[in-house]
N, C-alpha and C positions, 0 to 999 in steps of 0.2 A: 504493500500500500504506500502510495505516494504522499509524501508528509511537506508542505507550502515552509520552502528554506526560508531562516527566519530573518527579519527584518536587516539590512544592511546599517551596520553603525556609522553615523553621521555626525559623532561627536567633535567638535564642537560648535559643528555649524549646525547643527539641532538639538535641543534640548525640550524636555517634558516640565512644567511644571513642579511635579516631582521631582527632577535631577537637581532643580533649584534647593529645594527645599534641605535634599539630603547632601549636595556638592556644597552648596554657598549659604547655606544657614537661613535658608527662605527671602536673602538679601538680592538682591541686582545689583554688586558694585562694581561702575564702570570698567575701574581700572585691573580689576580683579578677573573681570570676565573680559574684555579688549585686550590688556598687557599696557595700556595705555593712557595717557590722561584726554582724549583726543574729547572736542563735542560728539555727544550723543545724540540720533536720531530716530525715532520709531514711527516703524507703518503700519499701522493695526488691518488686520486683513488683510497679507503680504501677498495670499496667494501661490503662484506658482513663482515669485520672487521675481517678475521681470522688473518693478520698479530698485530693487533689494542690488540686483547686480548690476542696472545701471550706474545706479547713483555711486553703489562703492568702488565700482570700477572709476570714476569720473572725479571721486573726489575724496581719496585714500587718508586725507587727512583727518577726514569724519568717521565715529562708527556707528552701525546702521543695525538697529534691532526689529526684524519683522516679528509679528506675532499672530499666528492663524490656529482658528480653531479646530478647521480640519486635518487632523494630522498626516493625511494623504496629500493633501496639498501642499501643506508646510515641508514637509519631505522631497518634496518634488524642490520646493524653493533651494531647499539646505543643500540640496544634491547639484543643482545650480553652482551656489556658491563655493563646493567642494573643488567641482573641477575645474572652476578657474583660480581655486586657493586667495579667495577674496578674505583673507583673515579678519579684516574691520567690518564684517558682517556676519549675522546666524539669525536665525531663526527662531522664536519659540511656541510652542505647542500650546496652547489652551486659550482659553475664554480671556481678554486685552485686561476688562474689569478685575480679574485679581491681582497679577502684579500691578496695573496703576493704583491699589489700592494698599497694595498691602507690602509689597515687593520693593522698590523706587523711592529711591529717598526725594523730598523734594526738592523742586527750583535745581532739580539737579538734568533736566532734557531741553535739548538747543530748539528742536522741531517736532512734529507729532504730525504727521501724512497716513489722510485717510480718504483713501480713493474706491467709489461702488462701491459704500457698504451693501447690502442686502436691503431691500428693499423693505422686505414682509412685506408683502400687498395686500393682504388681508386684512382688514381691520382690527378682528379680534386677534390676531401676530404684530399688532405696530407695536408692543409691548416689547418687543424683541427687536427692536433697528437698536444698535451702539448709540444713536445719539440721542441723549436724554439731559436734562438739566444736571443727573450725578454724571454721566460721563465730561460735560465740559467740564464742572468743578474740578474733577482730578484730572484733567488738561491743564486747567490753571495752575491746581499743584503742583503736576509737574515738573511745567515750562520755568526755564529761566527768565525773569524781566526779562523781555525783548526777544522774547524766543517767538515760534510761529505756527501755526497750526493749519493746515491745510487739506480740503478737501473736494473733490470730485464726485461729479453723479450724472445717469443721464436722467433720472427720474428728478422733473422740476418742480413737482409738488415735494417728494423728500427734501428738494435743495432750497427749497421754502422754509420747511420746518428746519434744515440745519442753519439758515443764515438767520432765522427768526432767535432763536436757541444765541446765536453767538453774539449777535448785535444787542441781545437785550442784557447778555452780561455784564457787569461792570466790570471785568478784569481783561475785556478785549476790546480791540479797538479794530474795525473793519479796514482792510488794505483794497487799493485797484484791484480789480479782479485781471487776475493773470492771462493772457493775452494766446489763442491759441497759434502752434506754432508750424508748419509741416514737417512730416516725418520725410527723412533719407533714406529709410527703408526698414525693414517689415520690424525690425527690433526697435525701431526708434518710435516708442512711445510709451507715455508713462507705467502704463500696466496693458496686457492683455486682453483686456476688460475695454478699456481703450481704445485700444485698434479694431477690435470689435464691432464696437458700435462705428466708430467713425467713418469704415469702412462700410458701414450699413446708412450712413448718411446722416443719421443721427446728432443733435446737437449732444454736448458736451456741458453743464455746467460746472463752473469755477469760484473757490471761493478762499481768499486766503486774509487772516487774520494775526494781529501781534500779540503777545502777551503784554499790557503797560507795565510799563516802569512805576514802580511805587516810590 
């Protein structure tokens, strides 16, 4: 009887929630888990990591924390990141809400990038979209003064309720909305999710915001 060989280890461009817990003392410290003091970045619903190994490939001086729930997905990401040996990026497995809550020290993240979240279309599932009044709060904890939070959607009623959610904060302050740009080809764009639609003709909503200076 044929037995399903077991999961290929991806450590340390993936890790479970639990490896935090029993490796790093349920902490996320940058330099501990990077090797380095560099700004930290996080994409919440990284996906299959195309925004994960552009950006780190582009800007090595930053490091890049995706976090996806699903961990078929997220593996897919981690595995990405493996074989181009992108070290200033990984991946982590679970639900965004408990390391930003629990995990992350704050004022300690430069940026926070969150492109097509999930929709839930459903009414009785809007309970479950990421953006909620506790999700920006622990955005704001987060972020450093002057740090940024960023998000995409093609659904413009979603991008209502996230710009309605952030403009009525008092810890953000609404920037130009980011300008879209042409791709050079089939990798060149922010996530997969992205090329997707835009290639289906699709408009694109943008929306990006500062954390104030206090």
């Amino acid at each position: 009887m044929q037995t399903k060989p077991p999961p290929i280890n991806l450590k340390p461009f993936f890790l479970a929630l639990d490896d935090i817990v029993e490796e790093y003392d349920g902490k996320l410290d940058w330099p501990t888990l990077f090797g380095n003091d560099n700004p930290v970045e996080i994409d919440v619903g990284c996906g299959r990591g195309l925004f994960l190994v552009n950006a780190s490939e582009v800007h090595p001086e930053r490091n890049f924390l995706g976090i996806e729930v699903d961990f078929r997905e997220g593996r897919r990401g981690a595995a990405r990141l493996k074989r181009r040996d992108l070290k200033n990026a990984c991946v982590l497995g679970g639900d965004a809400n408990i390391p930003f809550s629990k995990m992350i020290a704050p004022h300690s993240v430069n940026a926070i990038h969150v492109y097509f979240p999930d929709p839930w279309w459903k009414k009785k599932h809007r309970k479950r979209r990421v953006f909620n009044n506790t999700f920006v709060d622990l955005c704001s904890n987060l972020l450093v003064p002057g740090g940024y939070l960023h998000s995409w959607t093609d659904v413009e009623e979603y991008f209502g309720v996230i710009s309605s959610l952030m403009e009525h904060h008092t810890d953000f302050e609404t920037l130009p909305t980011p300008e879209e740009r042409d791709a050079e080809h089939d990798m060149d764009y922010q996530t997969s999710y992205e090329r997707k639609k835009r290639k289906l003709g699709l408009p694109i909503h943008r929306g990006r915001w500062v954390r104030k200076v206090e």
